[in-house]
Phi, psi and omega in degrees: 000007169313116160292122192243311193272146125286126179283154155288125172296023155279295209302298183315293207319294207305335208271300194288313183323302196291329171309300209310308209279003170266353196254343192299147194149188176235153184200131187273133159233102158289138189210130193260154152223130199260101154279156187253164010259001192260014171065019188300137152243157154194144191287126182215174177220154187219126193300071180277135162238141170234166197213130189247159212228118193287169151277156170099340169311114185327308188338314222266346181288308181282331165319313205278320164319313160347271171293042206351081167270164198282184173287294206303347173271113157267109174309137190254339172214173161176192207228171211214074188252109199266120134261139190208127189207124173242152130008089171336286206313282159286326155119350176277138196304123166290287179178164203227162161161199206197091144243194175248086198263167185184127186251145146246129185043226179296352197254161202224073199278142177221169203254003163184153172286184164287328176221040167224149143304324203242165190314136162238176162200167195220160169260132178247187202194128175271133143259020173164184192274001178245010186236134204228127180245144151217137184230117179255131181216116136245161176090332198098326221241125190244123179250124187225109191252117182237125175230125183231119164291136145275090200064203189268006194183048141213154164241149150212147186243161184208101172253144186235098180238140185240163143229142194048070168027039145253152157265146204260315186201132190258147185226150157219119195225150169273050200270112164293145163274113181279290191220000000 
């Protein structure tokens, strides 16, 4: 899932705006997590809302304060994901929260990482217009993300998070479209 082509920064502007705004919804997401090498799983579901963020939307104004980008760098679209995920099994809350993307050319600014509170950005990549490549590196720690729209009312996702060129956990998620 190594982000490899660089898009012509058009070509992204236009390629991530129709992702954000076909993901925009509510969504159920099921999700197995593997750890490696000793293979534990564990299952979880989660409560998605995503909301799509135009460019010039205050979201997308502080995302870039966030990052301190100059004035003249404008997010031009991004998206707004809102969660909530408890534990299959026992039914007890894993975690809730709200974060933020938000694209430029190729980068993907988000307002936290998966596993930091502070601004990150990942590099992205299409392997078609219904397919999402991100590759996030903090830390020591590499996230490598494939997000594939199915039709109008599935996702499915697949992350490869490594530390020190080991891999640590394959995440696999299922996501439905609720509304």
């Amino acid at each position: 899932m190594t982000v490899q082509n660089q898009l012509a920064p058009e070509v992204a502007t236009l390629l991530i705006a129709e992702f954000f705004q076909q993901s925009a919804g509510q969504w159920l997401s099921e999700r197995r997590y593997y750890t490696l090498p000793a293979g534990t799983t564990k299952e979880v579901v989660s409560h998605l809302s995503i909301r799509f963020l135009p460019q010039g939307s205050p979201e997308l104004i502080h995302l870039a304060q966030l990052h301190h980008l100059a004035a003249d760098q404008v997010l031009t679209s991004g998206a707004e994901v809102e969660w909530a995920s408890e534990d299959s099994v026992s039914q007890r809350s894993q975690s809730a929260g709200l974060t933020l993307f938000g694209a430029l050319g190729n980068l993907l600014y988000r307002d936290r990482g998966f596993a930091t509170p502070k601004p990150v950005t990942a590099g992205f990549s299409f392997t078609n217009a219904q397919t999402l490549c991100l590759r996030t590196e903090y830390n020591g720690s590499v996230f490598e993300e494939e997000l594939k729209l199915i039709g109008s009312r599935y996702r499915t996702r697949q992350t490869i998070i490594s530390y020190a060129g080991e891999q640590k956990m394959i995440g696999q998620y299922l996501e439905k479209r609720l509304a």
